[in-house]
N, C-alpha and C positions, 0 to 999 in steps of 0.2 A: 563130626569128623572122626577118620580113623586116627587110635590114636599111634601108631606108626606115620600115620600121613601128618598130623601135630609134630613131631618130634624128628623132626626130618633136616631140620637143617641146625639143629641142637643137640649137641655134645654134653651130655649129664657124664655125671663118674662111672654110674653104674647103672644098671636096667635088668630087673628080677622080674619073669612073668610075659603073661602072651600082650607083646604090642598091637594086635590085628582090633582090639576092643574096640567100640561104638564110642566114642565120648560127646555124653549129652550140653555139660558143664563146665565150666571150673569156676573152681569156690574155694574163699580164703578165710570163710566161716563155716567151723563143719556144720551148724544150725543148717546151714541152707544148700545143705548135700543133700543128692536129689538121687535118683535113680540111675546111673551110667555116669557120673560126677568123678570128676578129676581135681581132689583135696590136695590145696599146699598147704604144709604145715609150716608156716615162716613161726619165724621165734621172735617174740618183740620184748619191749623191756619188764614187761610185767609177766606176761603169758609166755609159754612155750607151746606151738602148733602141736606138738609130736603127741602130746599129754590127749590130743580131740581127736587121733588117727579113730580110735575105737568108735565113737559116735560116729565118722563123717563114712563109717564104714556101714553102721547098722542104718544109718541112712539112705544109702545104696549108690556110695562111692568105691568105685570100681581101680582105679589107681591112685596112687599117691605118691605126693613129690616134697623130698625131706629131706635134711642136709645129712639124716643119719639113719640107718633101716631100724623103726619104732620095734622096741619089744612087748611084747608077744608078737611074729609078723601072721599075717592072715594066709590062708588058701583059697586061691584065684585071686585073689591082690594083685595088683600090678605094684612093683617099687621102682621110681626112680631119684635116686641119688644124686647130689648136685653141690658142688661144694658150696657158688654162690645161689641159694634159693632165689632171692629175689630177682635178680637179672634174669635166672631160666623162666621164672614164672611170667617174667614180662613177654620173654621173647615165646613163650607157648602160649600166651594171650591174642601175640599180634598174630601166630601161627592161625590159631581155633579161628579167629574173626577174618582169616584172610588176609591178612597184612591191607588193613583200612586204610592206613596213612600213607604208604605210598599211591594212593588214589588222591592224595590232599596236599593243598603248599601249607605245610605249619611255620609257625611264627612262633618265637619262644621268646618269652621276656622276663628276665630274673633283675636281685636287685633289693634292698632291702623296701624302698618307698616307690611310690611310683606307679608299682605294674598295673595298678586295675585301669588307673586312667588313660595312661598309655594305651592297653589292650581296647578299650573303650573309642579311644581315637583313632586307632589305625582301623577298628573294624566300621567304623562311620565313614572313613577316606573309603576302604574296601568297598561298602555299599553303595557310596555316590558311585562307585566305579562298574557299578554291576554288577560286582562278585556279591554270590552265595555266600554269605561267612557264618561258622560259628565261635564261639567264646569259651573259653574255660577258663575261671577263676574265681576271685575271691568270692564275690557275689553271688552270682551261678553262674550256671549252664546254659548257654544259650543256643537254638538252631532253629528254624525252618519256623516253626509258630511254636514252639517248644521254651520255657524258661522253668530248668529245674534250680533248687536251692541249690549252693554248695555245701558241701560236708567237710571239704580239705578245700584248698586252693589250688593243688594238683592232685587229684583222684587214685586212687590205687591204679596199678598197671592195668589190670584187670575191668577196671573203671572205665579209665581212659581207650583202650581198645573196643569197647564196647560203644562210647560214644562218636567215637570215629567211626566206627562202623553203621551207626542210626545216620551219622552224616553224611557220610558215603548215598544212603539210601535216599536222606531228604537232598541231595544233589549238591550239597554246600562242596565248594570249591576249594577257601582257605579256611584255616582256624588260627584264632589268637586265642594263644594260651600262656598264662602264667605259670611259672616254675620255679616254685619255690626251693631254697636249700635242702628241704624236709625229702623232698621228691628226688633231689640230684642223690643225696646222701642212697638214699633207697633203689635209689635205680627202675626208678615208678616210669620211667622215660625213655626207657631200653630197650630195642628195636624201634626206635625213632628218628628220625632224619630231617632235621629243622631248615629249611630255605632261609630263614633270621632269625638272628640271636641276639637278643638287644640285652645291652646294662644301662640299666636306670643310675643305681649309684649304691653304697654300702655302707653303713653306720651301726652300730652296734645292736643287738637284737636276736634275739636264740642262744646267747652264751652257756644258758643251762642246759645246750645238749649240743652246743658245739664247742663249749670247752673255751675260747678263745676266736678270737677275729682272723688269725692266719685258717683256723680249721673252718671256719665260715665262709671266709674269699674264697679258700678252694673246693667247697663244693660250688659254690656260684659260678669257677673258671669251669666245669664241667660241662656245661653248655656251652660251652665255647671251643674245649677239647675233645669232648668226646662226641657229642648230639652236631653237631653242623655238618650238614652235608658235602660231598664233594665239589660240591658250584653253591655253596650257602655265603652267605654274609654277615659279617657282626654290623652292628651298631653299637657303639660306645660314648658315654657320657666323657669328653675328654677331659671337664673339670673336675669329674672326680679323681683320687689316686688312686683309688683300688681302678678308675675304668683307664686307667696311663698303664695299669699296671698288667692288666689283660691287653693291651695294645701290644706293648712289647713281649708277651709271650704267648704269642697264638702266629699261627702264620695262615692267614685267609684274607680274602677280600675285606676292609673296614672302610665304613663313613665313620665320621665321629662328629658328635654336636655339641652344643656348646655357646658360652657369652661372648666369645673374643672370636676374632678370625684368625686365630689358630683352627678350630674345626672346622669342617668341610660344611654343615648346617650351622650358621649361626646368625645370633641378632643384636641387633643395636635400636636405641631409639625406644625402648619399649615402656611402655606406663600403666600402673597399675591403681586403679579404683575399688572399689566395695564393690562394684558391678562386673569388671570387666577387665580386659588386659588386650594390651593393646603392645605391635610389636611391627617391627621391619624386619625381614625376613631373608637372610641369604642365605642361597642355593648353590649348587653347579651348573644348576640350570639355569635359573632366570632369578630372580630378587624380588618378594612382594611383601604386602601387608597383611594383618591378620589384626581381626578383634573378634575374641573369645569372652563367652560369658564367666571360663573358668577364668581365677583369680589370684593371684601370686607370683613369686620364683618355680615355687615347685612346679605348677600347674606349667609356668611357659618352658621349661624343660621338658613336662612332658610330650607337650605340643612336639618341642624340636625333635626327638625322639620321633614319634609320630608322623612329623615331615619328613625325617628320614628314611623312617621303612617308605611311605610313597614313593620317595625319589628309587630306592633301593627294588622297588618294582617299576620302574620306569613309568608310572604313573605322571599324568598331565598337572600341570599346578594349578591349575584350576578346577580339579579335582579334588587335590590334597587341602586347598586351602577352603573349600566348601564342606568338605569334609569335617576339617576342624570346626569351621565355624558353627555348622548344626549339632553340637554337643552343647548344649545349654545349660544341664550339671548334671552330677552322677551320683547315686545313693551317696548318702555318708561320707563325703571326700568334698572339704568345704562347701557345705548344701548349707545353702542359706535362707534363715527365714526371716523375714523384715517385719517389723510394726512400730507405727506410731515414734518411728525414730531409733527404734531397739533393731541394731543387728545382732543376731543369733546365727552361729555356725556352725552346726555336726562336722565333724572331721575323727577320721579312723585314727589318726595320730597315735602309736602306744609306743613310740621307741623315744629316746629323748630328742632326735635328729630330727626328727619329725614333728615332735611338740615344738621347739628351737623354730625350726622354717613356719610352720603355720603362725609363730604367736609374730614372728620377724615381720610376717606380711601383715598381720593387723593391725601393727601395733599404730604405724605411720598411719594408717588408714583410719584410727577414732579421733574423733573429737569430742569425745570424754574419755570413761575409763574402759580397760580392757579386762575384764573378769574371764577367770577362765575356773571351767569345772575339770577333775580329771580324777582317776586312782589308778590304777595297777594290779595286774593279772595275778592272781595266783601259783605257787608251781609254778615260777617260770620265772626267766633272767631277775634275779636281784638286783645286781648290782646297779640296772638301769634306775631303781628307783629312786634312791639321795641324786641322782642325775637330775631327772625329771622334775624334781621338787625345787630343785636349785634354779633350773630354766622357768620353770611358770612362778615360781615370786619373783625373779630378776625382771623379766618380763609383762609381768601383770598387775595392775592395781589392788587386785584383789585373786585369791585363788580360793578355791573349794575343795577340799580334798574330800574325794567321795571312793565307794568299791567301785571294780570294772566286774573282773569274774574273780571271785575270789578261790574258786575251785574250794582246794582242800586247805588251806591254808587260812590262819582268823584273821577276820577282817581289821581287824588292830595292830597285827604285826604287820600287816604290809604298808599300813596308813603312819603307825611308827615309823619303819623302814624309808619313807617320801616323807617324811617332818626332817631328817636329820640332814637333809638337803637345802629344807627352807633359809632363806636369807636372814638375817638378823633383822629384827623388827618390819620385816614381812606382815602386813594383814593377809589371815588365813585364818579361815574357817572349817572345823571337820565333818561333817555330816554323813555318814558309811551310808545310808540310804539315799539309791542314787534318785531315783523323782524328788523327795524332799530337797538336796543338792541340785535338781536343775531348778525346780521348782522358786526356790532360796533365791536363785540366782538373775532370772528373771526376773522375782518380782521386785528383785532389789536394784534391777537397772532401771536409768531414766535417758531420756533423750539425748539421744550423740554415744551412747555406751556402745559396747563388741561385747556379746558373751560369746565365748569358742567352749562348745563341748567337747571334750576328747576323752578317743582311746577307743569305741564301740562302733561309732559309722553308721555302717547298715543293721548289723546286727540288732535283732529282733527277740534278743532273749539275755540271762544272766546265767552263767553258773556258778553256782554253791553249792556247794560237796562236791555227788555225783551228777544232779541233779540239773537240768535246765529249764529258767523259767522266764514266760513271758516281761519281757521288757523292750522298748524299742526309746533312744533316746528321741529320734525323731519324733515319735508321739507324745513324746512325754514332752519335748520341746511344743510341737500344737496344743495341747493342752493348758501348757503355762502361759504362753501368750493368750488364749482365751478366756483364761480367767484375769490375767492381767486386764483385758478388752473390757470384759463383764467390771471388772470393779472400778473402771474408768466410768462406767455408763450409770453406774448405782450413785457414786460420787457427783457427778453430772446434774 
């Protein structure tokens, strides 16, 4: 595209140079400045863009977009000036790709716990219903026969325009997409227009780069402020207080779900097993039953959620509740694996709120003991960690404190850092190697026990230092029941 015709309906500060240029690209790594490449130089907390103008230049990037004109400036450069880079780069994203998303109904779901499942369940209601859909979140990337990894949970602007735009092409109609704070903060979402905005709920998690829970909740209200469209909808957890709290200052259309008939979705009657969850269901529309193979509190919120985007697209309930029901489990988010009497449960869990609810729902549900593995991320929220330690020996017969990603950070201070939570005469064991720690833990359960791994889920890898290396708890959970199996059989 021309990039006159790019910058056509965006207002920068200032603009040095011939707008009439071809622009092949745009790129937010000058590495991968190409020939006719339109470089933004966004400033992050470690790097500064403006320091790469030189490379993204000898690369044969033709303009560049910077909060400040780089010195030395080039001849034949284009400069465009922008006080907020990120928003402009979003909005020259959606410009370059055609503005994809207004060809698309998005569905935005923020929220500290929640969203994958959620997005999970409404894109399953979507398909029984014959829409096209694709997915963007934790997990991945979902379209058309297409599943790429994720890299973020909401993708750079630049990311995301482009994926809209592959979607557009493979014909996908809706997209559930998660939206993280990380994304609101950045304005990764900007030139976007959400048909629903759903809150899951909000508990503590990111405070090392949100500073606080007031600076948290209002990037989460931002999808709700700023992204919902003129005829959009919220969906709101009405038992949460942060989702009371988005009720009362937003002014748009709301459903709101929930345990009590105070919300417009809500249920009664509902039971929960090692299998399954099982629930009565009201509507505005009609009242039905549901049994789902997911398992919990959490899980049947998310459900209600889920039934309320359907209703929220005027979807049939027979639809919605088929829908639910063929979700039979999801990577890493209570995935259970059974033997010989041993429950085993992956679960993403890394915030204390989320360790809390998942150990809540198993606890009632063993009939023996409930061991639980977990550690704690490196570089990242502290304070969660004497949290977390405090909930899984209150709740556990046994804990394991093991690393999740220790990043940069030694694997001793964080494992300190969760001991000074642990309860007074608490059984707990440390073991920093996490196979050894599931492994431990497994082979130490017998018949009637709950082991819940948490903190990693799906995830398929560790980080230490910079570095990422194969690891998947999942396997490493098959693994340890096999050998369990084997030395039943040796014994035998």
């Amino acid at each position: 595209m021309q990039l006159r015709e790019i910058l056509k309906d965006i207002q920068p500060l200032n603009i040095t140079g011939d707008v009439e240029k071809e622009i092949n690209n745009i790129v937010f790594n000058s590495k991968l400045a190409s020939p006719n490449s339109l470089f933004v130089a966004l400033k992050g907390t470690q790097h500064d863009g403006i320091s790469y103008v030189s490379e993204a230049i000898s690369k044969g990037a033709v303009a560049i977009l910077a909060q400040e004109y780089p010195v030395p400036r080039h001849n034949g450069i284009t400069y465009i000036q922008a006080s907020d880079v990120r928003k402009t780069a979003a909005l020259l994203a959606a410009a370059f790709y055609q503005h994809p998303a207004k060809k698309l109904n998005l569905m935005g779901i923020t929220g500290t716990n929640g969203k994958t499942t959620t997005s999970y369940l409404i894109a399953s209601i979507l398909k029984e219903a014959g829409r096209k859909t694709g997915i963007i979140g934790t997990i991945n990337y979902q379209y058309g026969n297409k599943t790429i990894s994720a890299f973020l949970t909401t993708p750079e602007s630049l990311d995301i325009q482009r994926l809209f735009k592959e979607m557009v092409t493979e014909g996908v109609s809706h997209v559930v997409m998660e939206v993280s704070s990380h994304a609101l903060f950045y304005k990764r979402v900007a030139g976007c227009q959400f048909q629903l905005a759903i809150f899951t709920n909000l508990s503590q998690d990111h405070l090392d780069f949100h500073k606080d829970m007031e600076a948290y909740f209002a990037c989460k209200k931002q999808l709700f402020t700023h992204y919902l469209g003129s005829k959009g909808k919220a969906i709101i957890n009405l038992d949460d207080p942060y989702g009371k709290r988005i009720l009362e200052e937003i002014k748009c259309p709301c459903i709101t779900y929930g345990l009590s008939s105070k919300a417009d979705i809500w249920t009664e009657n509902f039971q929960i097993s090692i299998n399954k969850t099982t629930a009565y269901i009201h509507t505005p529309i009609e009242s039905f039953s549901i049994c789902s193979p997911l398992i919990g509190k959490p899980n049947l919120y998310n459900i209600l959620a889920a039934v309320a985007a359907g209703i929220a697209m005027d979807l049939p309930i027979n639809i919605i509740k088929t829908g639910v029901e063929k979700v039979s489990s999801i990577c890493g988010r209570l995935e259970r694996f059974s033997q010989n009497g041993i429950e085993v449960l992956v679960d993403y869990a890394h915030t204390p709120d989320a360790l809390e609810q998942v150990l809540k729902t198993l606890r009632p549900l063993c009939q023996g003991r409930l061991i639980t593995v977990f550690g704690c991320g490196g570089n990242r929220d502290k304070g969660k960690r004497p949290l977390m330690g405090k909930i899984a020996s209150e709740l556990s017969d046994m804990v394991i404190i093991t690393d999740d990603n220790p990043r940069n950070e030694p694997s001793r201070q964080i494992i300190q850092d969760i001991e000074m939570g642990i309860k007074k005469n608490a059984l707990y064991y440390i073991i920093p190697k996490r196979p050894q720690a599931i492994a431990m833990a497994i082979r130490g359960a017998q018949k009637g026990d709950v082991v819940v791994i948490a903190g990693k889920g799906h995830e398929d890898y560790q980080i230490v230092g910079n570095k990422k290396y194969p690891l998947s708890d999942r396997e490493e959970v098959k693994k340890a029941l096999k050998n369990a199996a084997n030395r039943e059989l040796e014994v035998d």
